[in-house]
C-alpha positions as CSV (number, residue, x, y, z in Angstrom):
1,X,-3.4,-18.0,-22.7
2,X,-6.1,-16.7,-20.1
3,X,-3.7,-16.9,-17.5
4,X,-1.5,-14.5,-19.8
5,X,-4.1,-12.5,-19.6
6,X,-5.0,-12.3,-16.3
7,X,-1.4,-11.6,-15.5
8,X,-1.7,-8.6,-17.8
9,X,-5.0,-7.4,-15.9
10,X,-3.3,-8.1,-12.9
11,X,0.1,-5.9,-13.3
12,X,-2.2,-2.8,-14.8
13,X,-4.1,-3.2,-11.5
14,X,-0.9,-3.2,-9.1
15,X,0.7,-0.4,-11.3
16,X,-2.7,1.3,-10.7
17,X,-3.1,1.0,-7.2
18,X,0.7,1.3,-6.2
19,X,1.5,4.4,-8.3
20,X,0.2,7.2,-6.3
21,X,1.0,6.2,-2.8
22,X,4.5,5.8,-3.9
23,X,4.7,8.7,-5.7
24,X,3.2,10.9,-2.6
25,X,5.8,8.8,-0.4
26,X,9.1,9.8,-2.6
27,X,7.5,13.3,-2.3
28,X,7.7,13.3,1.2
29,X,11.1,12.1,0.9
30,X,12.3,14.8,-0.9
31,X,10.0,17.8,0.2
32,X,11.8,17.1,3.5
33,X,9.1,15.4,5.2
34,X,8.7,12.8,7.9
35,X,8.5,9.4,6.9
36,X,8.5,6.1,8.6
37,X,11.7,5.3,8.0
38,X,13.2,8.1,9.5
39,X,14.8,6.9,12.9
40,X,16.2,4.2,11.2
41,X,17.4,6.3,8.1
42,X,18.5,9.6,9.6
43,X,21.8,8.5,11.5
44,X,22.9,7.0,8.5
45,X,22.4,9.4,6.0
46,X,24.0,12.1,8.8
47,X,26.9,9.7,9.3
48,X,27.3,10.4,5.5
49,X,27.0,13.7,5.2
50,X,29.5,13.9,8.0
51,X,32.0,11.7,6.4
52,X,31.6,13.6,2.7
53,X,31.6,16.5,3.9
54,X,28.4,17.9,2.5
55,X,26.0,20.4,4.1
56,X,22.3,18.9,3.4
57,X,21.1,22.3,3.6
58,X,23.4,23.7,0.6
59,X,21.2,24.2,-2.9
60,X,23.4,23.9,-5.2
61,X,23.2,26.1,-8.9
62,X,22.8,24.0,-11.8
63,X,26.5,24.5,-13.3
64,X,27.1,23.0,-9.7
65,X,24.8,20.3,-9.7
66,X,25.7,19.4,-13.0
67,X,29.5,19.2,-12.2
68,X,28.4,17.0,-9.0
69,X,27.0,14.9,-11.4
70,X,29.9,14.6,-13.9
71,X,32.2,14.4,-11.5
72,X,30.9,11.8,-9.1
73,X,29.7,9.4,-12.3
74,X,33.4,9.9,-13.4
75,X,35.0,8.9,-10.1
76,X,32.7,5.8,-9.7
77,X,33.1,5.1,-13.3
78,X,37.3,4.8,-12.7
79,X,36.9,3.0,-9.3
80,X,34.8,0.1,-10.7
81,X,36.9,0.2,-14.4
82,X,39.7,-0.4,-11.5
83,X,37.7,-3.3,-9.4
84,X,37.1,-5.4,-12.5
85,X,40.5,-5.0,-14.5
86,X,42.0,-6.5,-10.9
87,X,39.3,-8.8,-10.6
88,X,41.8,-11.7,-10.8
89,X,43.3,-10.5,-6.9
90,X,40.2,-10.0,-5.6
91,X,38.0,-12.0,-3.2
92,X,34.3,-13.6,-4.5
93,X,36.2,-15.0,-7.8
94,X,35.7,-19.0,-7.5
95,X,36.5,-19.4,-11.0
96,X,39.6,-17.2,-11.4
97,X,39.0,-15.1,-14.7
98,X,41.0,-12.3,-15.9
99,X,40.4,-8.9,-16.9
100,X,37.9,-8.5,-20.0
101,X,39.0,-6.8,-23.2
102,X,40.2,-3.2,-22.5
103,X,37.3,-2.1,-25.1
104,X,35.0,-4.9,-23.9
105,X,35.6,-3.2,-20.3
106,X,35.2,0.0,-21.2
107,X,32.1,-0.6,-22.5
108,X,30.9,-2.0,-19.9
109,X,31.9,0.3,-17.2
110,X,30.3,3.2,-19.4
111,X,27.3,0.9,-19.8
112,X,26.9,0.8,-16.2
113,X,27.7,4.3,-15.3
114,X,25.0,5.5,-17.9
115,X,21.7,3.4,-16.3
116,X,22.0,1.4,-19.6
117,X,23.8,-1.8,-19.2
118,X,23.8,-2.7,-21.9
119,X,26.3,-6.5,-22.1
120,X,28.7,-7.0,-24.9
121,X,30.3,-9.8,-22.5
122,X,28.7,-13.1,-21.3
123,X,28.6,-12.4,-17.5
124,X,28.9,-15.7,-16.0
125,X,32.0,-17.0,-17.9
126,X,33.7,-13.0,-17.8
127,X,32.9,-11.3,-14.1
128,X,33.3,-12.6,-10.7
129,X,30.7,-12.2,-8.3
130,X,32.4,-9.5,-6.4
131,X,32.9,-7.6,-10.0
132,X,29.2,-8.4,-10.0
133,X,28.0,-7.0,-7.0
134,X,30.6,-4.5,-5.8
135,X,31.9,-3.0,-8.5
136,X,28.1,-3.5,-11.6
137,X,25.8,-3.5,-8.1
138,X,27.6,-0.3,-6.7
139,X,26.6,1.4,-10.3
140,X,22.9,-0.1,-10.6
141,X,22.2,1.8,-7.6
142,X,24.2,5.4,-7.9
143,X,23.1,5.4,-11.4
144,X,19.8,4.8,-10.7
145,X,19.8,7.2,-7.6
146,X,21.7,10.2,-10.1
147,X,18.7,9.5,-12.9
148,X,16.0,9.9,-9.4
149,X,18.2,12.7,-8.3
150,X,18.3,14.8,-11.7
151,X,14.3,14.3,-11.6
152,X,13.2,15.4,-8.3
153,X,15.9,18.6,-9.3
154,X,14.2,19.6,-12.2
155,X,10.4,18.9,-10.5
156,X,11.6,21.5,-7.9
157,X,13.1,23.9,-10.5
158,X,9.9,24.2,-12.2
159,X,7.7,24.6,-8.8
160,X,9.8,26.1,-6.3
161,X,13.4,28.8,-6.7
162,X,15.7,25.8,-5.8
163,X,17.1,23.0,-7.0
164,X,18.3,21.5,-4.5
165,X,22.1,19.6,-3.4
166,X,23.4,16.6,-5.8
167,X,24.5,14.7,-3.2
168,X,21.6,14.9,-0.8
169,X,19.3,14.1,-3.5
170,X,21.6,11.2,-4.3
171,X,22.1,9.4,-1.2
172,X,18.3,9.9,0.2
173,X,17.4,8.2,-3.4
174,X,19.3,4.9,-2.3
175,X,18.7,5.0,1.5
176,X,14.9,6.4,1.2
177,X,13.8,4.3,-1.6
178,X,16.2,2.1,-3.6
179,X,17.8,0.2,-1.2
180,X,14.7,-0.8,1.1
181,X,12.7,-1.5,-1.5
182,X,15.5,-3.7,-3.0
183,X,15.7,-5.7,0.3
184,X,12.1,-6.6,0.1
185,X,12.1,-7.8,-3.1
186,X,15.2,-9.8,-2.8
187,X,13.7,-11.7,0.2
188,X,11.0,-12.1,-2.1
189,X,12.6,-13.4,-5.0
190,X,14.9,-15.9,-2.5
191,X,11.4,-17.2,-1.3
192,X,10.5,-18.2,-4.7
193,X,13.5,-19.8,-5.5
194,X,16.4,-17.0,-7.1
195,X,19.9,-18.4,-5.1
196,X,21.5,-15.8,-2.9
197,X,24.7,-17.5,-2.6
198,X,28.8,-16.9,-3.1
199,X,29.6,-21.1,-3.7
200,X,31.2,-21.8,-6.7
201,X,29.7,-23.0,-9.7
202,X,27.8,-26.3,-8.9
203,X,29.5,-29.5,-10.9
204,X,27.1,-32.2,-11.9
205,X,27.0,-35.5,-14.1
206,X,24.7,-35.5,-16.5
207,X,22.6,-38.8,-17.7
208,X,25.1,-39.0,-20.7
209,X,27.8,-39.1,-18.1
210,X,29.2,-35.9,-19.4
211,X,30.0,-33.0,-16.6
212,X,28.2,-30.1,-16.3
213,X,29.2,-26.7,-15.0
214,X,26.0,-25.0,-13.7
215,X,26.7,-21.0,-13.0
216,X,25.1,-19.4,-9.5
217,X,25.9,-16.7,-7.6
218,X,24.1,-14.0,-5.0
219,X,21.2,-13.4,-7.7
220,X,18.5,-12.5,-6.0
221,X,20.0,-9.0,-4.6
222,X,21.6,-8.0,-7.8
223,X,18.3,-8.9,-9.9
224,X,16.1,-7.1,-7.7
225,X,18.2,-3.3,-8.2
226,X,18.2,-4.6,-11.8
227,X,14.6,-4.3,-11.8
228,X,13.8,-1.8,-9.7
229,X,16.4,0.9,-10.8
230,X,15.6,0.1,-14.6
231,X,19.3,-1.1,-14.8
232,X,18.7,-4.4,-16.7
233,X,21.9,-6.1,-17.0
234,X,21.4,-10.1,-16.9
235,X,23.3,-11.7,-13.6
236,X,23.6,-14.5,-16.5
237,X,23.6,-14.0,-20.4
238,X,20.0,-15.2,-20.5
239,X,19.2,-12.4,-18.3
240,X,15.0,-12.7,-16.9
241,X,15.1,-15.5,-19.2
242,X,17.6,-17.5,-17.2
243,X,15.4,-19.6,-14.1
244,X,17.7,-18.4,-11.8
245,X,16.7,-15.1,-12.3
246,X,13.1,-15.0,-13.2
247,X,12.1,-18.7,-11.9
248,X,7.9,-18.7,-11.9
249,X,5.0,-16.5,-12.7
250,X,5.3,-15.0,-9.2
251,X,8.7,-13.8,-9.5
252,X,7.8,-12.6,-13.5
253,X,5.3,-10.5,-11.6
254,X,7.3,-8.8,-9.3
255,X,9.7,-8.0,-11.6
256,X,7.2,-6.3,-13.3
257,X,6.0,-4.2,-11.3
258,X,9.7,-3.5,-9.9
259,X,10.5,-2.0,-13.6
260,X,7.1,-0.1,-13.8
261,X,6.8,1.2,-10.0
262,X,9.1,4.5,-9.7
263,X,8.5,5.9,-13.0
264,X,4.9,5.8,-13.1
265,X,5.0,7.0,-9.1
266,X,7.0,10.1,-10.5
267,X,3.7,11.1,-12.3
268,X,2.7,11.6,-8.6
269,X,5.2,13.1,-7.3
270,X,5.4,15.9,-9.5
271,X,1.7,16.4,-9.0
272,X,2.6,16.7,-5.1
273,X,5.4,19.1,-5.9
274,X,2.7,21.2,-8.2
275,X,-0.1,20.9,-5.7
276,X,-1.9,19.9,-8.8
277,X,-2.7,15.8,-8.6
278,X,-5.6,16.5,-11.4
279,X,-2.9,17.1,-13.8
280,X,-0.8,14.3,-12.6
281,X,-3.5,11.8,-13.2
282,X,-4.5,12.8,-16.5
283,X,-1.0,12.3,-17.2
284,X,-0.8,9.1,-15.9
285,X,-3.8,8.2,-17.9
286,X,-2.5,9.3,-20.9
287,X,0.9,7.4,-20.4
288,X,-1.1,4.3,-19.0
289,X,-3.6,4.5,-22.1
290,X,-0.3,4.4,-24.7
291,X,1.3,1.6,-22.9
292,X,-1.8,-0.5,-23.0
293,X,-2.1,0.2,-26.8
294,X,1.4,-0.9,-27.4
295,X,0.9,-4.0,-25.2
296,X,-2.2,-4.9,-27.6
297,X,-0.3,-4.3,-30.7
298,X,2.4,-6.7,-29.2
299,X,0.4,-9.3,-27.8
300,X,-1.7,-9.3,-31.3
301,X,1.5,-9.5,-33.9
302,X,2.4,-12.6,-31.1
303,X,-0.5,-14.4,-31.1
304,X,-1.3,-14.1,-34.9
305,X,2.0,-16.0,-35.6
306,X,4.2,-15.6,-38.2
307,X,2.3,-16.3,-41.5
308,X,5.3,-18.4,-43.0
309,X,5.4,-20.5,-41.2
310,X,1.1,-20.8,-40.8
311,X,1.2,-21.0,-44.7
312,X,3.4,-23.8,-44.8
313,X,1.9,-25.9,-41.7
314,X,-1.7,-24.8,-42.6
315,X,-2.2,-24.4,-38.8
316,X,-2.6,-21.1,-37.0
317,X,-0.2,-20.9,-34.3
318,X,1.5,-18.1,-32.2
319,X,4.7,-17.0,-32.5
320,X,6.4,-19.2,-30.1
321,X,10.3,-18.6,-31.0
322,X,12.3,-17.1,-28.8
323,X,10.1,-17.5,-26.2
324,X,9.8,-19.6,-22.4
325,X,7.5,-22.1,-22.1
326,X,6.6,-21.1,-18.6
327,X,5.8,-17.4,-19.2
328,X,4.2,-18.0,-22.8
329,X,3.7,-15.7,-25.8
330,X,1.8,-13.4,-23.4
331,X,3.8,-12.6,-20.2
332,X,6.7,-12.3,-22.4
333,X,4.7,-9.4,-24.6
334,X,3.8,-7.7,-21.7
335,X,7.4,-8.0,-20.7
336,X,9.3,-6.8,-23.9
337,X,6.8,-3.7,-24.1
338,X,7.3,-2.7,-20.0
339,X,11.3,-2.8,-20.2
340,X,11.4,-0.9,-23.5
341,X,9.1,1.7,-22.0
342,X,10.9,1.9,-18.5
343,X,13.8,1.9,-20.4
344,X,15.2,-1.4,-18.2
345,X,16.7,-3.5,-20.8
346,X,16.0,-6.8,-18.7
347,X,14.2,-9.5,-21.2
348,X,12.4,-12.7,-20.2
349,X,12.4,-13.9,-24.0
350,X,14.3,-12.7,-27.7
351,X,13.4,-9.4,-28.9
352,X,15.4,-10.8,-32.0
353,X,12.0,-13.2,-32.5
354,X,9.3,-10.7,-32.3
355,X,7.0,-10.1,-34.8
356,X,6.6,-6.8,-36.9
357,X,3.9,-5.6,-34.6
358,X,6.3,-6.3,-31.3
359,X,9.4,-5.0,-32.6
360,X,7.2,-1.3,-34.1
361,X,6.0,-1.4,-30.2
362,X,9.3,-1.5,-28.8
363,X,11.4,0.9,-30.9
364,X,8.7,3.4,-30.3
365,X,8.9,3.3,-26.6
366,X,12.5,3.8,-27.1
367,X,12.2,6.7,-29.4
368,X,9.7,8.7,-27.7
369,X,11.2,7.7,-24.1
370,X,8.1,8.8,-22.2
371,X,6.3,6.2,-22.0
372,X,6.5,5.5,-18.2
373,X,10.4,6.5,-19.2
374,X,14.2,6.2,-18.1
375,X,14.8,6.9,-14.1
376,X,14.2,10.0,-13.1
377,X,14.3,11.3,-16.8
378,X,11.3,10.2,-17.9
379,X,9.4,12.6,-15.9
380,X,11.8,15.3,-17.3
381,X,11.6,14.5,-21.1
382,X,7.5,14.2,-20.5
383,X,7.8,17.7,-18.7
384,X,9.6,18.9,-21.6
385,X,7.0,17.5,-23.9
386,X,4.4,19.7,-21.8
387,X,6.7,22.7,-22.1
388,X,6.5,22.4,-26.0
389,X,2.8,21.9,-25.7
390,X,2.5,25.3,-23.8
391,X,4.8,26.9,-26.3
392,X,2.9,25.6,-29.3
393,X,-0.5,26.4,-28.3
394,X,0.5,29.8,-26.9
395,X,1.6,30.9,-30.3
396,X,-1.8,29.6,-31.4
397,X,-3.8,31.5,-29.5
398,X,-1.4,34.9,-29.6
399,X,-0.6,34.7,-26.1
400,X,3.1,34.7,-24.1
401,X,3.3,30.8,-23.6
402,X,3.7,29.7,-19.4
403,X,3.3,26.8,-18.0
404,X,3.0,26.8,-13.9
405,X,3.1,30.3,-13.8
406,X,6.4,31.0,-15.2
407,X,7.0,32.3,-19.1
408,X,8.8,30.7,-21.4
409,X,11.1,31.8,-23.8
410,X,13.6,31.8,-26.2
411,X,16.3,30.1,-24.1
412,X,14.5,27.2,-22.5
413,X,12.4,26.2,-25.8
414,X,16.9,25.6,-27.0
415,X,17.2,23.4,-24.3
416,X,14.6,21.8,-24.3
417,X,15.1,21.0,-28.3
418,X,18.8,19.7,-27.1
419,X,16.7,17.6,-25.2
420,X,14.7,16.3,-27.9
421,X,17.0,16.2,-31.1
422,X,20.4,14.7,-29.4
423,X,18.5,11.4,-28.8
424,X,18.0,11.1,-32.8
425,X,21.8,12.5,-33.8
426,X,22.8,9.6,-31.9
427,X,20.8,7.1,-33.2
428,X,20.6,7.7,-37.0
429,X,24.1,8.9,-37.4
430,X,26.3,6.2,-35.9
431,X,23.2,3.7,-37.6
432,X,23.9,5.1,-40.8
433,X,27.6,4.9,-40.8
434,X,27.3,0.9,-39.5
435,X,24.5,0.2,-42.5
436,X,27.0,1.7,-44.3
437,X,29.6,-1.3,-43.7
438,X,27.1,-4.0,-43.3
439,X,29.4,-6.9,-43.1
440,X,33.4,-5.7,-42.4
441,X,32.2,-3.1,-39.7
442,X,28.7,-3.9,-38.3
443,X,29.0,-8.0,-38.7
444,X,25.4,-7.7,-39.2
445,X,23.7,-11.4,-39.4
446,X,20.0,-11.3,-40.5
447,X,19.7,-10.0,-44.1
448,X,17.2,-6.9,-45.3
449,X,14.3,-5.8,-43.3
450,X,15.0,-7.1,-40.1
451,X,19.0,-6.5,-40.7
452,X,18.3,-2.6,-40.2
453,X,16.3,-2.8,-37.2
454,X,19.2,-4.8,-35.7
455,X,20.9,-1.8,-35.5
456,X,19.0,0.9,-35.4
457,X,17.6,-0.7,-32.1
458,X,21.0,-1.3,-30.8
459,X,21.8,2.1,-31.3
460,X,18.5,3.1,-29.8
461,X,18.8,1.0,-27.3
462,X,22.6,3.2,-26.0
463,X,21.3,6.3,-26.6
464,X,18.0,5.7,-24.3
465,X,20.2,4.3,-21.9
466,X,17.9,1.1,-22.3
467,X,20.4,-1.6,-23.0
468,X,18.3,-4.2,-24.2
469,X,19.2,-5.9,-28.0
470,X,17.9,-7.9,-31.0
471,X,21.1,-10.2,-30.0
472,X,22.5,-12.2,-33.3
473,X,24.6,-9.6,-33.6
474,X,28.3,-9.4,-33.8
475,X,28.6,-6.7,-31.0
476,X,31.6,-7.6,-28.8
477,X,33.8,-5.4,-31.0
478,X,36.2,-2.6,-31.3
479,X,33.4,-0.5,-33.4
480,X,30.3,-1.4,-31.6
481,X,32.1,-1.1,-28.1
482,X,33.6,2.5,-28.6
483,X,30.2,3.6,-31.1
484,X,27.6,2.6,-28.8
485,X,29.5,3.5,-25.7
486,X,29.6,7.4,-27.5
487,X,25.8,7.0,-28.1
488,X,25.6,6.1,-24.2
489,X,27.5,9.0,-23.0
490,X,25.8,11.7,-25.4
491,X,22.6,10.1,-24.4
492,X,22.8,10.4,-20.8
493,X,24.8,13.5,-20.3
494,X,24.1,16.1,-22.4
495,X,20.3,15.7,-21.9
496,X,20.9,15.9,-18.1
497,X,22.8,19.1,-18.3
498,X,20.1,21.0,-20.7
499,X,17.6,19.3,-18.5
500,X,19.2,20.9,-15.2
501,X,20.2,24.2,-17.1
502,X,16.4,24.5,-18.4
503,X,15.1,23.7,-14.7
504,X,17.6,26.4,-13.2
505,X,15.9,29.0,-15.7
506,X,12.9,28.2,-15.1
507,X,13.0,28.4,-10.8
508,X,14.6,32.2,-11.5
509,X,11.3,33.6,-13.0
510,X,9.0,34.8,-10.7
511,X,5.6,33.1,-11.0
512,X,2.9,35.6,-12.7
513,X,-0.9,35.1,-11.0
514,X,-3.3,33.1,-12.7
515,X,-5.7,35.1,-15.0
516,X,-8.8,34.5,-17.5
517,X,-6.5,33.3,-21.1
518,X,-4.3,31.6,-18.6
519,X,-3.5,28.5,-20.2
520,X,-5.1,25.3,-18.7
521,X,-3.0,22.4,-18.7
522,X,-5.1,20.4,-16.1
523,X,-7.4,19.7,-18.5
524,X,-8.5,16.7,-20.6
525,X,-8.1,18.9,-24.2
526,X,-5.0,19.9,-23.4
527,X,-3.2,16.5,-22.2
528,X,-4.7,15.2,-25.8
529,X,-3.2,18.0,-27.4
530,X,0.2,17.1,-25.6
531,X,-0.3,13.0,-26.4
532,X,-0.4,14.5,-30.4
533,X,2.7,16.2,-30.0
534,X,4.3,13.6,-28.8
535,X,3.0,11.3,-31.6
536,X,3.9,13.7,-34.1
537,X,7.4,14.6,-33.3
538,X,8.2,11.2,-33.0
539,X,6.6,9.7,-36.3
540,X,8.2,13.0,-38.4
541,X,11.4,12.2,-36.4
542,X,11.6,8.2,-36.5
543,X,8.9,7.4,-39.1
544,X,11.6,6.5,-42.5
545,X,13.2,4.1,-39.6
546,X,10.6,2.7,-38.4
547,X,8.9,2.0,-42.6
548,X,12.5,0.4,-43.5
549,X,12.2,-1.5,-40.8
550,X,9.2,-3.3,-38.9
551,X,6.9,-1.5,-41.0
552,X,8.2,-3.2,-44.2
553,X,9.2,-6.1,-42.3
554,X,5.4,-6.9,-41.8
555,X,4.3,-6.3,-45.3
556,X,7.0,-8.5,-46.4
557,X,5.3,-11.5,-44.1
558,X,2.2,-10.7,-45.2
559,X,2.9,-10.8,-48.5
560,X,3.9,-14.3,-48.4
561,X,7.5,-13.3,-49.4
């Protein structure tokens, strides 16, 4: 248990210390500025701009960014639907399987494409490890680098009259930061014992004198952009939880830190990009604050046990189902909360066997998405969230509301509410229609309570582009393929295109001089102010969901029922 602890003191100290130099670094990245790996870098990235075509010194509108985005995502989203329907001809497939399901492939791709991959599929008995790393590798890091791309755009909309080119932002986000980063780390992770390797499955006899097939692969390069782009598709079915993925404390930890490192950096950046790193860091705090809440209400719920089973044994023990033995109850509650706010997906346990208190903690991170937040959009939607702030208490006070200089009006408060409420429509109505059909359409398997959260968070899950699941259910099926790959789309998309649409507004204002009533929002009131908004809008948005599910899921157990 104290080393649980110390592990949790441990990753709030890196996440501390590592947060600000990388946020300044991916601001000198994009703000056009010399970094160490430029000689290595710069031929490359000009040998790709040669090759596509692209001018790095175009800005691009944000109908034309937007259509960059669209269109690319499309392209790659055919190319790799392509690669892993013709997997069966291809090199890297030591075990010769077929094409998947046309809607169990579908899925997937869209899953991909999206930042969410989220599995319907068992990967090591369904993909071949050039599907895995050529066609699902390719998308972990363009998706990632389009989420990194859309938030640096709509940091420079709101500080500078430019948004900057799509495909610029996109290739400097793999070369400059994804992809050496990812290098690292998979070293790393070799080191400690993830395979790297393209053998076939290794055949052994077991003491029974039975054969076993034991799955490998090149792991170690595929988890680490997992990780570090908040992608979150398992190599294996067990995903973190599998050894070969997440073998020892060590590699736990760097994984970690991989999930929490760009988002939280992000904080930064935009504080460079606003010459303003006072408001960055009471934003971080106030981010950093939440998480460490909902890792205490998880870690809590975990250790108090589940009181059925207490009662019965008269003992008190922790929750220990659904967990590893050599992570614990604790590592695997700081885990479940950090991927649910980063919006990774990648477990090192079963969400399915959380308590009450775990499962509350990790359907509010995905509901609110800020907390640390999706790639690149998690500095947008907390951005929007200080837009509505500004809005609010300028009505308050009777004065035109702007935030960094700029007004706003009628026109971005709409799109920043398209924003907000899409994320909801496409939770609560597809969830609605499935609760609806409990047992013919949803093939839902634990009963009451906990039966709604199973789908509410696999819903959830889509449309935060999280991918993550309470598992147990029947998902690998025409409805929950084509359903949650809708709630994947509309989650991803049409937020991105208000988000770029409200950041284009806002760079054609011209920025107004500070005065005596301007609005503060470098200052500790009004960062609370914006933490109660957030709480607020969530609980009036979420709140029925979250009472008829882990709410009265933990009455229920502590009622003795």
């Amino acid at each position: 248990m104290g080393q649980g602890f110390l592990q949790i003191g441990l990753t709030l100290c890196l996440v501390i210390a590592i947060a600000p130099i990388l946020g300044r670094y991916i601001a000198r990245v994009f703000m056009g500025a010399r970094t160490l790996l430029d000689p290595l870098m710069n031929p490359i990235e000009h040998s790709i701009y040669l090759v596509a075509g692209v001018n790095r010194k175009d800005d691009m509108t944000g109908w034309q960014y937007i259509r960059a985005i669209l269109a690319s995502n499309l392209v790659m989203g055919i190319l790799v639907f392509g690669l892993i329907h013709y997997q069966r001809f291809l090199p890297w497939n030591p075990n010769n399987f077929f094409s998947p399901r046309w809607h169990t492939l579908l899925h997937t791709v869209i899953s991909f494409v999206t930042n969410t991959d989220q599995q319907h599929y068992v990967p090591e008995t369904t993909l071949s490890y050039f599907s895995q790393v050529a066609a699902l590798g390719f998308l972990m890091f363009t998706s990632a680098g389009t989420g990194l791309a859309v938030g640096i755009a709509f940091i420079r909309g709101l500080t500078s009259k430019r948004l900057g080119n799509f495909y610029v932002d996109l290739i400097r986000s793999i070369t400059r930061i994804l992809l050496p980063i990812s290098v690292v780390g998979a070293i790393a992770l070799v080191l400690l014992g993830v395979p790297q390797t393209i053998d076939k499955p290794l055949i052994v006899e077991t003491l029974e004198g039975s054969t076993q097939y034991i799955a490998r692969g090149p792991v170690a390069s595929f988890e680490m952009i997992k990780m570090l782009g908040e992608n979150g598709g398992g190599f294996f079915a067990a995903n973190s939880a599998h050894p070969f993925e997440n073998p020892n404390g060590a590699s736990n930890l760097i994984e970690l830190i991989a999930m929490i490192s760009i988002p939280a950096a992000l904080i930064f950046t935009y504080g460079m990009f606003a010459k303003n790193l006072k408001q960055a860091w009471l934003l971080f705090w106030m981010i950093f604050t939440a998480f460490v809440i909902l890792v205490w209400v998880t870690v809590s719920g975990e250790l108090q046990g589940n009181p059925l089973i207490n009662g019965t044994l008269g003992v008190e023990l922790p929750n220990l189902e659904g967990k590893e033995v050599r992570f614990g109850v604790i590592q695997t509650a700081l885990w479940v909360v950090t991927t649910t706010a980063t919006m990774t997906g990648a477990v090192n346990g079963m969400l399915d066997s959380l308590m009450p208190q775990g499962l509350f903690a990790t359907l509010f991170n995905l509901f609110v998405q800020i907390i640390w937040g999706g790639q690149g959009t998690g500095i947008a939607y907390l951005l929007i969230y200080l837009i509505l702030t500004v809005f609010l208490t300028g009505l308050m006070v009777g004065r035109t509301p702007e935030f960094l200089g700029r007004k706003i009006e009628k026109r971005e408060i709409i799109l920043a509410s398209v924003v907000l409420l899409i994320h909801p429509i496409m939770i609560l109505i597809p969830s609605a229609i499935a609760l609806a059909y409990p047992f013919s359409l949803s093939g839902i398997t634990n009963p009451g309570f906990h039966g709604i959260s199973q789908v509410v968070y696999e819903y959830a899950s889509a449309a935060a582009n999280n991918g993550s699941g309470l598992e147990k259910l029947n998902d690998n099926t025409l409805w929950w393929n084509l359903s949650t790959g809708l709630s994947m789309l509309a989650g991803r998309y049409i937020p991105i295109i208000a988000i770029l649409l409200l950041a284009e507004n806002m760079s054609r204002k011209p920025v107004t001089p500070e005065t005596a009533g301007t609005l503060k929002t470098d200052s500790l009131l009004f960062t609370t102010v914006t933490a109660g908004i957030v709480l607020i809008l969530g609980v009036l948005t979420f709140f029925p969901v979250l009472a008829l599910g882990p709410i009265a899921e933990g009455f229920k157990l502590a009622s003795g029922s």
